[in-house]
N, C-alpha and C positions, 0 to 999 in steps of 0.2 A: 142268361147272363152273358155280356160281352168277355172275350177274352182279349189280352195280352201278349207280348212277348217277356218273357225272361229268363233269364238263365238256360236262351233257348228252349224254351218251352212256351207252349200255351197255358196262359192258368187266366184267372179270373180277374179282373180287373177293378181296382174298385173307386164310384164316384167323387170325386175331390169338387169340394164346393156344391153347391148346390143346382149346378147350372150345367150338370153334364157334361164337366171336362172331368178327362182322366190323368189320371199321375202316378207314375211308378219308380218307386223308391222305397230301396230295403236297405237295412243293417249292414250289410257286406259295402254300401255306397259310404258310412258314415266313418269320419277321420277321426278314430278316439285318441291319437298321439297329439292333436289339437285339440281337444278336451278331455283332458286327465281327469277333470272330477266327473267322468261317466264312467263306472265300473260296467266293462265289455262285462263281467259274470253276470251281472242283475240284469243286463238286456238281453243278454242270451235265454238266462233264464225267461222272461218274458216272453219270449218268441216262442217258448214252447206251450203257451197260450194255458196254461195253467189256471192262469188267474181267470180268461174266458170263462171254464169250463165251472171255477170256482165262482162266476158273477161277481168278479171282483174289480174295482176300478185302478187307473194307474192317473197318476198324475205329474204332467213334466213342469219345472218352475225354472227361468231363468231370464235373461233381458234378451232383447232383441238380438237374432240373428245366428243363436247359438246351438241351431239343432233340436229344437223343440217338434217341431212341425215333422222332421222329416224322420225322427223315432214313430212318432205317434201315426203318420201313413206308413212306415214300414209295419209296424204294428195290425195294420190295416189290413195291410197286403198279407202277412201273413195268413191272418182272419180267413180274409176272402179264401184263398188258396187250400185252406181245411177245412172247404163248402160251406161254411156259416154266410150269414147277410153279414153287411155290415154300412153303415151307412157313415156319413163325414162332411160336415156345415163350420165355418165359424161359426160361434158366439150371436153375431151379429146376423147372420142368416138365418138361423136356426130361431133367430127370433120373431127377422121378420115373415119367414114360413107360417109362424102358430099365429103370428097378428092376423094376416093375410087371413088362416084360416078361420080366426074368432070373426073377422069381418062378414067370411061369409055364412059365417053360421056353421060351418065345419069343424071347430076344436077337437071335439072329442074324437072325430075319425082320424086326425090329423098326427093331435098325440098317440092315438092307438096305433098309428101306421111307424112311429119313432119311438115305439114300444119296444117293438119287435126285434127288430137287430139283435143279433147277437153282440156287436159291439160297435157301440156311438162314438164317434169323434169328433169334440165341441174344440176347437179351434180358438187360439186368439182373445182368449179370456182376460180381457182388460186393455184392449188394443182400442177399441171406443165404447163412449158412453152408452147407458144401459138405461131406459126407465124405468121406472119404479112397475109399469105396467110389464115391462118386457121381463124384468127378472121375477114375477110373479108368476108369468106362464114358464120361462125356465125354471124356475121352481116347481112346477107341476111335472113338468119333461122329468127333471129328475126323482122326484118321489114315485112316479109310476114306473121308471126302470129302477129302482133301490130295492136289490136283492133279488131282483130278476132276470137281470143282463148287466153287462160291463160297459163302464162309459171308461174312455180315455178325454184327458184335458190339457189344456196346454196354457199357461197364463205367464205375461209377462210381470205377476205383479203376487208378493206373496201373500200368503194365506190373510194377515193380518189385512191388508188392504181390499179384499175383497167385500168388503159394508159398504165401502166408499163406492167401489166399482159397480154395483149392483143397486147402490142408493138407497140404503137398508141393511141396518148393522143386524138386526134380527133376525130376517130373513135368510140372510146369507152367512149365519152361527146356524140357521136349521137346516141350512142347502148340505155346509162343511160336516155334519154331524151324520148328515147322510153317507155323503162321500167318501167321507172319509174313516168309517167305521171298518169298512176292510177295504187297503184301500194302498196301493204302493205309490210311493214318492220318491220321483227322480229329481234333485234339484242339482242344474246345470250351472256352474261359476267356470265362466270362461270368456274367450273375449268372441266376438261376430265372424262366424264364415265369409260375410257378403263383406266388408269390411275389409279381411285378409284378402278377398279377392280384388279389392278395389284396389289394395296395396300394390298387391303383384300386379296388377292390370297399368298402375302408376309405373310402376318399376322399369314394365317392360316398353313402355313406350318413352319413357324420359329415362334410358337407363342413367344419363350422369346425374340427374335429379340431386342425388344423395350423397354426390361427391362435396369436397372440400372448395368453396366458391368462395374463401375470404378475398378481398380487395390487396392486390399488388403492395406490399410493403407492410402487410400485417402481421403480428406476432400471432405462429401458430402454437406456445408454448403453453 
């Protein structure tokens, strides 16, 4: 396994995306005084992989931009760091990996090898559409780790919307039944980091931006 830097240390690094980029980000990077409705307890608690150990899934719910992604690789990192696999695809990769492999007549090694992990991180859960064929083999990805390893998830879209997202109100009431049988939910209400960045990024280059610009002889009362 490749390592890492962090926290001046060597530790284990783990794959982000499907395509063999690496990404490193923990809990100690994340700004909770900008999202108050993330209780620093319940993530701490998490970190101590608990739920790993218990095969239990987490699941983060909130709109774009809000720290969803980068709980669920800290999460990750963790993982990796207490010698477990762990592996980490979108939604959307993770689907077209099992296509790829059904094409080539490879499924069932394919799912067996996304078995394994200790703990899966599906990405981006309703970021794009989904076929009826692809959430059928995601449906299988997860019934064959249910109760045998931990998936973490991240969706910008909540639980009630997931029929629509997956194109199958049936299927995806047998996906959440799985899931979510043991099963922790972090749901994030708050506004976009990349957002707040953008703000500050405006600010600092047009600082008078935000001043007072009415026209010469106007009531400012």
């Amino acid at each position: 396994m490749r390592h890492c830097q962090l926290g001046g240390q060597a530790v284990p690094c783990v794959t982000a995306r499907l395509k063999d980029v690496v990404v490193v980000i923990t809990r100690i990077d994340f700004d909770f005084s900008f999202q108050p409705s993330v209780k620093r307890e319940q993530i701490d608690a998490l970190h101590e992989l608990g739920f790993v150990e218990r095969k239990e899934n987490v699941v983060f719910l909130g709109p774009p931009g809000v720290g969803k992604t980068h709980l669920a690789i800290s999460l990750a990192i963790a993982t990796a760091e207490s010698g477990r696999r762990v592996y980490y695809g979108t939604l959307a990769e993770l689907i077209d990996s099992l296509e790829e492999a059904r094409a080539a007549g490879n499924l069932n090694r394919r799912l067996k090898t996304l078995s394994h992990p200790a703990l899966l991180i599906v990405d981006e859960i309703g970021y794009l559409p989904v076929t009826q064929s692809g959430a059928t083999l995601f449906f299988q990805l997860v019934n064959r780790r249910y109760e045998h390893a931990s998936t973490v998830l991240t969706s910008n879209k909540g639980f009630e919307e997931w029929g629509r997202v997956l194109g199958d109100e049936v299927m995806a009431a047998a996906l959440l039944d799985r899931l979510l049988h043991r099963c922790h939910i972090v749901n994030i209400r708050g506004n976009s980091y990349r957002m707040r960045r953008h703000a500050d990024l405006s600010k600092a280059i047009h600082p008078g931006a935000a001043r007072d610009v009415s026209p010469p002889g106007a009531s400012t009362s």
